[in-house]
C-alpha positions as CSV (number, residue, x, y, z in Angstrom):
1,X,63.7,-43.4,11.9
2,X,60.7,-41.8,10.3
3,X,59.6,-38.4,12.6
4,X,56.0,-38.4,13.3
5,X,54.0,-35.6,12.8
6,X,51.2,-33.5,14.5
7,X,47.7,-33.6,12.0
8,X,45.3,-31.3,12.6
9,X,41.6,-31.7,11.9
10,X,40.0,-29.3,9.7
11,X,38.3,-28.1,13.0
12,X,41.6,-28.2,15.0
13,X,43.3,-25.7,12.6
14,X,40.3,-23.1,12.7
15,X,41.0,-23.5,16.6
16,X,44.8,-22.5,16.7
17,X,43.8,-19.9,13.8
18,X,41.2,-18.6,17.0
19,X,41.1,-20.3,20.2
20,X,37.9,-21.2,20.5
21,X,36.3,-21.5,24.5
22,X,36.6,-23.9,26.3
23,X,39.2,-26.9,27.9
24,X,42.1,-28.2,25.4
25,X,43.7,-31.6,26.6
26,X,45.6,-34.2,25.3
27,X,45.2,-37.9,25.9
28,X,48.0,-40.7,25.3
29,X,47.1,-44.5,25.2
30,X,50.3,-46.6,25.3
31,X,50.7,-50.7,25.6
32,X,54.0,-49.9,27.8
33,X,55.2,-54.2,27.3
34,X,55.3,-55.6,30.8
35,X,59.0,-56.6,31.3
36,X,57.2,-59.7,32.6
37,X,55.8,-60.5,29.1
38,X,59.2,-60.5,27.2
39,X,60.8,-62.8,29.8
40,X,58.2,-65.4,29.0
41,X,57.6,-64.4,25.4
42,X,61.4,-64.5,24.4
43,X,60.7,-65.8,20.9
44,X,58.7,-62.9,20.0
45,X,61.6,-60.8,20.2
46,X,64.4,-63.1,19.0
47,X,64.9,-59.7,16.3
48,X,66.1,-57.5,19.0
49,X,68.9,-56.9,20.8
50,X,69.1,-58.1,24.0
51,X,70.2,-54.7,26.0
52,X,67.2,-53.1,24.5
53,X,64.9,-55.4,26.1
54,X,66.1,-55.0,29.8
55,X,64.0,-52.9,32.3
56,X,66.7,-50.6,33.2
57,X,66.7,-49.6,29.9
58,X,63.6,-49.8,28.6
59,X,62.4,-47.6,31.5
60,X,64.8,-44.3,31.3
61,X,63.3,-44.5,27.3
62,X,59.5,-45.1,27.9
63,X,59.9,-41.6,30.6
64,X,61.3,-40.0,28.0
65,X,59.1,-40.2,25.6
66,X,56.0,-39.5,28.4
67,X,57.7,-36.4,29.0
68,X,57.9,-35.4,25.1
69,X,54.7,-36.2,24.4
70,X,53.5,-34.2,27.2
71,X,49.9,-35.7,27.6
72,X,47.3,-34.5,30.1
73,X,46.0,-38.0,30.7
74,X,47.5,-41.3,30.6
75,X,45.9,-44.4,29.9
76,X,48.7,-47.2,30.2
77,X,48.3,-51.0,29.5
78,X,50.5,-53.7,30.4
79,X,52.1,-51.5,33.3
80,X,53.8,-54.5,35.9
81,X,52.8,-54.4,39.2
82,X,56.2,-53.7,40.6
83,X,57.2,-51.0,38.3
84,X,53.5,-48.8,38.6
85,X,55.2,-48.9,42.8
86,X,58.3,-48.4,41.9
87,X,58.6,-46.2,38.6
88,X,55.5,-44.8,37.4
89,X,54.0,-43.8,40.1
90,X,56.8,-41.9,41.9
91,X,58.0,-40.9,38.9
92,X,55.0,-39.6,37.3
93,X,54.2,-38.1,40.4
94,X,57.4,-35.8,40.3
95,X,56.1,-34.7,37.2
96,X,52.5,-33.3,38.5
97,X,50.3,-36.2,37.9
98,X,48.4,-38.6,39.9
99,X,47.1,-42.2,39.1
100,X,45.3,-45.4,40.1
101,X,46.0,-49.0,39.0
102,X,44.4,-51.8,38.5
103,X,46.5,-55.5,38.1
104,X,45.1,-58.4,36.1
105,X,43.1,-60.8,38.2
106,X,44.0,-64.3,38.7
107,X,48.0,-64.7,39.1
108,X,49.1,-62.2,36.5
109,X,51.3,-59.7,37.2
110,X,50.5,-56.7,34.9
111,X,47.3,-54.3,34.2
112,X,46.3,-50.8,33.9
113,X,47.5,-47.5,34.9
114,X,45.6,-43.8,34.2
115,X,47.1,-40.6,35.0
116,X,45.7,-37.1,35.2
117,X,47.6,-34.0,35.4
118,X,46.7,-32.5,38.7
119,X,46.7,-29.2,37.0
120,X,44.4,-29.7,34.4
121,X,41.8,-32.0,36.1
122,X,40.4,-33.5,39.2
123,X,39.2,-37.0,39.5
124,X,35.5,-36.9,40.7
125,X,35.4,-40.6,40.8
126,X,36.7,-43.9,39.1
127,X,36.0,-47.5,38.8
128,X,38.2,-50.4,39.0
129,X,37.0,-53.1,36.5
130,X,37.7,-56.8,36.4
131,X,36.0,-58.9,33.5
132,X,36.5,-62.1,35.5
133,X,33.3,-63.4,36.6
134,X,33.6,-66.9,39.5
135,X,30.9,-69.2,37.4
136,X,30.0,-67.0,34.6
137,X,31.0,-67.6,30.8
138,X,32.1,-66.5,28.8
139,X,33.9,-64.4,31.6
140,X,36.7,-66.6,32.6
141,X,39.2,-64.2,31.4
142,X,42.0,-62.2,33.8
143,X,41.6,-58.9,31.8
144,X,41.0,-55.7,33.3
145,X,39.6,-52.2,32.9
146,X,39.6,-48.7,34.5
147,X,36.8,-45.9,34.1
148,X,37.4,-42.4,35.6
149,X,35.6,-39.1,35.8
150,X,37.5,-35.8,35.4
151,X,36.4,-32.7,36.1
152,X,38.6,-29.4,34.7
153,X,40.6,-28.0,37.4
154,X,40.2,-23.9,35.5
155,X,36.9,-23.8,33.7
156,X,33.9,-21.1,34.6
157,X,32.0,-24.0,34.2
158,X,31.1,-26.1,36.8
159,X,28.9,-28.4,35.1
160,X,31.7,-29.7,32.7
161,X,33.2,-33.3,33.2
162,X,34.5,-36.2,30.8
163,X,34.6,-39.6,31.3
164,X,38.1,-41.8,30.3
165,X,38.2,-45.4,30.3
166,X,41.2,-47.8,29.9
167,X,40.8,-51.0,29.3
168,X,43.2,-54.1,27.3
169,X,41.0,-57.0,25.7
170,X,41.9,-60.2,25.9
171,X,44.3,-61.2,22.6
172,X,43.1,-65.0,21.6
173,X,41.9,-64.1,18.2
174,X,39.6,-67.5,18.4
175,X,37.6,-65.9,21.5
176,X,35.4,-63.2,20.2
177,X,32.8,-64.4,22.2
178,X,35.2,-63.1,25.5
179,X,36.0,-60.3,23.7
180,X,32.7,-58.9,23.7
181,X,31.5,-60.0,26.9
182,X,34.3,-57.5,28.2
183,X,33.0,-54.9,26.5
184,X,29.8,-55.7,27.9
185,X,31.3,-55.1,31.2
186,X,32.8,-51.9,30.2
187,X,30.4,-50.4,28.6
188,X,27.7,-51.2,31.5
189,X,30.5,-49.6,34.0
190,X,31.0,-46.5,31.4
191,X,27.0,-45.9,31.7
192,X,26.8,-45.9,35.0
193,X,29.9,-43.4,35.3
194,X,29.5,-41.1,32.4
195,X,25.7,-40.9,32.8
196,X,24.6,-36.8,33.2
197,X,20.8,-36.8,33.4
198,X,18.1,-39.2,33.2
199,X,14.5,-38.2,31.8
200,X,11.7,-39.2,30.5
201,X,12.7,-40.1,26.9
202,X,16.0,-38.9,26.8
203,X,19.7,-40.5,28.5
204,X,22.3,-38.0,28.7
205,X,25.7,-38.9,28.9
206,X,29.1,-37.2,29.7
207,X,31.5,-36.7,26.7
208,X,33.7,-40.1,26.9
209,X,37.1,-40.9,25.5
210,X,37.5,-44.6,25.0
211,X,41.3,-46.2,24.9
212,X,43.4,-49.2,25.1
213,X,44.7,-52.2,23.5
214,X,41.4,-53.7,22.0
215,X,43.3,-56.6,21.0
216,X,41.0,-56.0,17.0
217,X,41.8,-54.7,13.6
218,X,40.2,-51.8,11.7
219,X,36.6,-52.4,10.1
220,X,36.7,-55.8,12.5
221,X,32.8,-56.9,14.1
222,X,34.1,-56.1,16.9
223,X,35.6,-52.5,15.8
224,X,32.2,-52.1,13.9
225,X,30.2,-52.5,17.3
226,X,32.3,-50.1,19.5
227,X,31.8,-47.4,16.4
228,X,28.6,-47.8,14.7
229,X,27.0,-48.9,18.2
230,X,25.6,-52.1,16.9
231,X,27.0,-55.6,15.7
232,X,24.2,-58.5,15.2
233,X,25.9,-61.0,16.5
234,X,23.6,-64.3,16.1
235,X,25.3,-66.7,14.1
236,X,28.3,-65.1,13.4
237,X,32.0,-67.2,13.7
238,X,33.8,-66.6,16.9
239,X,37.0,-66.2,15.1
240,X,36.1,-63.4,12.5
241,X,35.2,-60.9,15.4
242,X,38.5,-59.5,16.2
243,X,39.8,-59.5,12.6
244,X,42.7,-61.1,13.9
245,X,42.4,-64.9,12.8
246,X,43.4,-65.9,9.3
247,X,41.5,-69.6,10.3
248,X,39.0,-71.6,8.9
249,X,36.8,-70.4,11.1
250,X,34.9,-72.1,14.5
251,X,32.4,-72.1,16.4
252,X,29.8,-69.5,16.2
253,X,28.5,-67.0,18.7
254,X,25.9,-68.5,21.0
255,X,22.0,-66.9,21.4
256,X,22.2,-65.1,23.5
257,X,25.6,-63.8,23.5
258,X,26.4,-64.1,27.4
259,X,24.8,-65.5,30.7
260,X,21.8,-64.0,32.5
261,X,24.4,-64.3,35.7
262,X,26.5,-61.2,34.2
263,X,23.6,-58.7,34.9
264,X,24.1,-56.7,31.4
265,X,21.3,-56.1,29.0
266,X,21.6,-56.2,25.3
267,X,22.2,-52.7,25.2
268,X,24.9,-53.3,27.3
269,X,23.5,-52.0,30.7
270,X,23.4,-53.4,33.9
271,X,19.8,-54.5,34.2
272,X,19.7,-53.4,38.1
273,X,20.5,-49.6,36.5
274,X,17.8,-49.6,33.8
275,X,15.5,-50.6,36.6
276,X,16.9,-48.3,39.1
277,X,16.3,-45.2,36.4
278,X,13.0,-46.4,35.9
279,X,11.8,-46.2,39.2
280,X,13.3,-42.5,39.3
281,X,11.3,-41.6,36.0
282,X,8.2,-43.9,36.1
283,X,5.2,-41.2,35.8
284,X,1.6,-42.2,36.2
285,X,-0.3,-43.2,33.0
286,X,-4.0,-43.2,32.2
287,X,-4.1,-47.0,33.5
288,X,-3.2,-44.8,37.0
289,X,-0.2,-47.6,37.0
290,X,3.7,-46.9,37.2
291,X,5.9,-47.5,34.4
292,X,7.5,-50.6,36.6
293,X,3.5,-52.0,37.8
294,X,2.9,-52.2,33.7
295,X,6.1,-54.0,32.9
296,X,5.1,-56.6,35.8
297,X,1.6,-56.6,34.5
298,X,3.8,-58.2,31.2
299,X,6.1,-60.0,32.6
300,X,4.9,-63.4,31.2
301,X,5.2,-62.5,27.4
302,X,7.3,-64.3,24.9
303,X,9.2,-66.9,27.2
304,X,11.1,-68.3,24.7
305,X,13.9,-65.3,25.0
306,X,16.5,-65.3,27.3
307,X,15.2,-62.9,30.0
308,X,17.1,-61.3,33.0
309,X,14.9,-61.7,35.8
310,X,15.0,-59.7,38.5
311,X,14.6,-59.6,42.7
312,X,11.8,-57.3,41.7
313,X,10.4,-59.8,38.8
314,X,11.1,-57.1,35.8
315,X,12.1,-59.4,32.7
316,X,14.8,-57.8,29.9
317,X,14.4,-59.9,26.9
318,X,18.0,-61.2,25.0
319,X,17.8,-60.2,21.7
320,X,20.2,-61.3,18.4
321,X,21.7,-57.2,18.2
322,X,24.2,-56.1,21.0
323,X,23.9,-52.5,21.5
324,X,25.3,-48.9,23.1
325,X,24.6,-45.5,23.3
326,X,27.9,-43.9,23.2
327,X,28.6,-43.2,19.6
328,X,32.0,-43.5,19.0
329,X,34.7,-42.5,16.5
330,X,38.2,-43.3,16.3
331,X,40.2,-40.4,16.3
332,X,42.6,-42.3,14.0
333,X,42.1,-43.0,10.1
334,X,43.8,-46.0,10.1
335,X,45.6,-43.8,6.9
336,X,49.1,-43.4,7.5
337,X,50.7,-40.2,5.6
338,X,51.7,-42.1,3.0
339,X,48.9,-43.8,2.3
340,X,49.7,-46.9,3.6
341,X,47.8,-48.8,6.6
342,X,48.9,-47.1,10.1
343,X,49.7,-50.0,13.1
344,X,49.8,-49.6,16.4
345,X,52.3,-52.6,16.7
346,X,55.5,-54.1,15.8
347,X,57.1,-57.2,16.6
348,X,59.0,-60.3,15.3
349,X,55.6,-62.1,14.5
350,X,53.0,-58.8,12.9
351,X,52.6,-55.2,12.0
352,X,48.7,-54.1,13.1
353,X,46.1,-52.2,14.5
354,X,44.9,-52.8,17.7
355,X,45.1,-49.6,20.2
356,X,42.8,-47.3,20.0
357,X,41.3,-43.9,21.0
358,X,37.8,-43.1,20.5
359,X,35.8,-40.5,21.5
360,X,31.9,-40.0,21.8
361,X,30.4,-37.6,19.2
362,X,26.7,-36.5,18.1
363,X,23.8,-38.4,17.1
364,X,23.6,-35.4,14.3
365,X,24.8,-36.2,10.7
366,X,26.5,-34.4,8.0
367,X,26.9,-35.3,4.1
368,X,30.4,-35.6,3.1
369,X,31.1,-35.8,-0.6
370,X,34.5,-37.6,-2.0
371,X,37.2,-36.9,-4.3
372,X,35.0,-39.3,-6.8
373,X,31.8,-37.2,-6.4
374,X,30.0,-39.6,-4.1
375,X,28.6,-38.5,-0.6
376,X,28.6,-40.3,2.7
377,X,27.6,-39.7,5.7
378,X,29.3,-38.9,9.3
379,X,28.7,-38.3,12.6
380,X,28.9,-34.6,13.6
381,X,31.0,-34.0,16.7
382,X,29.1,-33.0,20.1
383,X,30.6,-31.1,23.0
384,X,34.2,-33.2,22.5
385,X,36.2,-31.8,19.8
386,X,39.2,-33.5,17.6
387,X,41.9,-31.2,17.6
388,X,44.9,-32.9,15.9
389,X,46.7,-36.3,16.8
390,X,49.8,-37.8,16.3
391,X,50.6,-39.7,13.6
392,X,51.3,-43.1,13.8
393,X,53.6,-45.1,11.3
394,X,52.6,-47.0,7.9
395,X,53.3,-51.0,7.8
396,X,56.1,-50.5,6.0
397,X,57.7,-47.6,7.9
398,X,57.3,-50.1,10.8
399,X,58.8,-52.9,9.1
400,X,61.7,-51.0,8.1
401,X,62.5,-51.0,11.9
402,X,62.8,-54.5,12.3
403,X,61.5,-55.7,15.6
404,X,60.2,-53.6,18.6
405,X,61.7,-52.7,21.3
406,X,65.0,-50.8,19.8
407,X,67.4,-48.4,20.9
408,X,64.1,-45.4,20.3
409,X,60.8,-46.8,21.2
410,X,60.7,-49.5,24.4
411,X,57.8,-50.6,23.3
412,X,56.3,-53.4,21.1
413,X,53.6,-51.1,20.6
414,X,53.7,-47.5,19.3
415,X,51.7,-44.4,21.5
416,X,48.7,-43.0,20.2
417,X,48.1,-39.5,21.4
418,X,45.1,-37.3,20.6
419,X,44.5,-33.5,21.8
420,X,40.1,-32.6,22.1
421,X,38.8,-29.5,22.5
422,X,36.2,-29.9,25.9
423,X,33.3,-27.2,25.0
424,X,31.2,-26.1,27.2
């Protein structure tokens, strides 16, 4: 089996040259495969041997590797109910960390799991996130999310926090319409959570690490939107937004993208927060009205958008763009070492992409010039710093495994695990 490496950043190798201040950390993401799943997915795994795929092996093997990899958190997906009660959590526990879970709604049976190290951070606060929504499409979905605040156990500053959500997507390729509606969710939960400071013209957010089994390829719409922090949506086919479909395509996205009943803007915020904020900022203008008394004064204008209306009567207009603010980067190339595509998962039917770990970086931009003389540019990183990460397999490493799990990795899916740099 091919070893995987550590690859540092060119940042990350000026760091171990000289430790640089402030709070180093690693985070894992890992799609664990509920032991539920296989039972009633057999055929997937029709390539494995059949004492790989029980629990009571599959468990002593997923530890193992936890305790190699040595993370400082855990974001887990697909953790069983049972086994978070009777396995992780005692077991993780032992090992000095502590968790919360949250379980798919509806009458599933696996969902999330997050673990900090109770010696590197405390948990200031977290949020439990269900996408379902009684009555509300496209939100008819069991899947599930988990936001949570850290704060540094040993740092002389007090100030200093980040923000790690976990979530899983739901995996119908022909639904990117759900897909995106969760994210919705998300995100609106994220800015509520990870917001530092409101003022006047400026929104100030926590650093934020963003993982999970996005159930999305590379470059996909959907990928596009969580990393370039806009996708324009109108017209576009359902099935081309996860990258996953090989179709003729279907139905296209509706306008506007989801119901006035889910509360979230286009920029995914919840509408009630945006208003909430403005009342905390509004300032007195030479009309002698409040920001919210002008918006009411135009609440009438251009009825033929979707609007969110309000107790208060404030009006958020729908537009054809979904938005965020986070600015995210995957801390993964999607370049394995040998130059072949890295995936995240293996199994009887697929090698892919689909788990992620992104974190939020600067609105700043630097020019980067290729090998072929032609310049780009990037986002520069903020006050979260890319250390190194561990590599992940090429599609043909993988396939030269044969199916997943095996006597090594219990898993269908491979771990992603990323070490930052927390400055100050």
């Amino acid at each position: 089996m091919y070893k995987r490496q550590f690859v540092y950043t060119h940042f990350g190798k000026k760091h171990m040259r000289s430790k640089r201040g402030g709070v180093e950390f690693s985070v894992l993401s890992y799609n664990v495969l509920a032991q539920g799943l296989i039972d009633v997915n057999d055929y997937l795994y029709t390539q494995c041997a059949s004492n790989f795929l029980q629990w009571d092996y599959r468990k002593n093997n997923l530890l193992r590797e936890i305790k190699e990899l040595n993370p400082d958190v855990l974001c887990l997906q697909e953790v069983q109910e049972n086994h978070f009660n009777n396995f992780y959590q005692p077991q993780l526990a032992l090992l000095g960390y502590d968790g919360v879970y949250k379980c798919r709604t509806g009458d599933k049976h696996d969902g999330c799991a997050t673990f900090h190290r109770k010696s590197k951070f405390t948990s200031v606060k977290h949020e439990l996130v269900e996408y379902h929504r009684q009555g509300t499409q496209p939100l008819d979905r069991d899947n599930v999310g988990i936001i949570m605040l850290l704060k540094p156990v040993k740092s002389k500053y007090s100030h200093q926090r980040v923000c790690v959500a976990n979530t899983h997507l739901l995996f119908n390729p022909k639904r990117g319409d759900v897909k995106l509606a969760q994210l919705g969710i998300l995100f609106s939960e994220i800015d509520k959570i990870a917001t530092k400071s409101v003022r006047k013209n400026t929104h100030e957010y926590y650093p934020i690490i963003l993982c999970g089994d996005m159930n999305s390829e590379p470059y996909s719409p959907l990928y596009k939107f969580i990393s370039k922090g806009y996708l324009m949506y109108h017209g576009m086919d359902m099935t081309s937004i996860s990258g996953q479909h090989r179709g003729y395509g279907g139905r296209t996205l509706p306008y506007p993208l989801w119901s006035r009943r889910m509360g979230v803007t286009d920029k995914c915020q919840y509408a009630s927060a945006v208003e909430d904020r403005k009342e905390k900022t509004a300032s007195k203008g030479d009309d002698g009205k409040s920001t919210n008394e002008r918006v009411k004064d135009n609440e009438e204008d251009d009825d033929e958008n979707w609007e969110m209306v309000l107790p208060k009567g404030v009006k958020h207009q729908f537009s054809d763009t979904i938005r965020h603010n986070f600015l995210f980067k995957s801390a993964y190339s999607h370049s394995a070492l040998d130059n072949g595509r890295e995936v995240t998962t293996n199994h009887d039917r697929t090698n892919c992409t689909v788990d992620y770990i992104f974190y939020s970086t600067s609105s700043e931009q630097r020019p980067v010039k290729t090998r072929r003389g032609s310049v780009y540019y990037e986002r520069c990183e903020g006050r979260l710093r890319l250390i190194n990460k561990l590599s992940l397999y090429s599609d043909k490493q993988a396939s030269k495994m044969g199916g997943l799990p095996n006597h090594r990795i219990s898993s269908d899916h491979f771990s992603l695990l990323a070490t930052f740099l927390l400055e100050k």
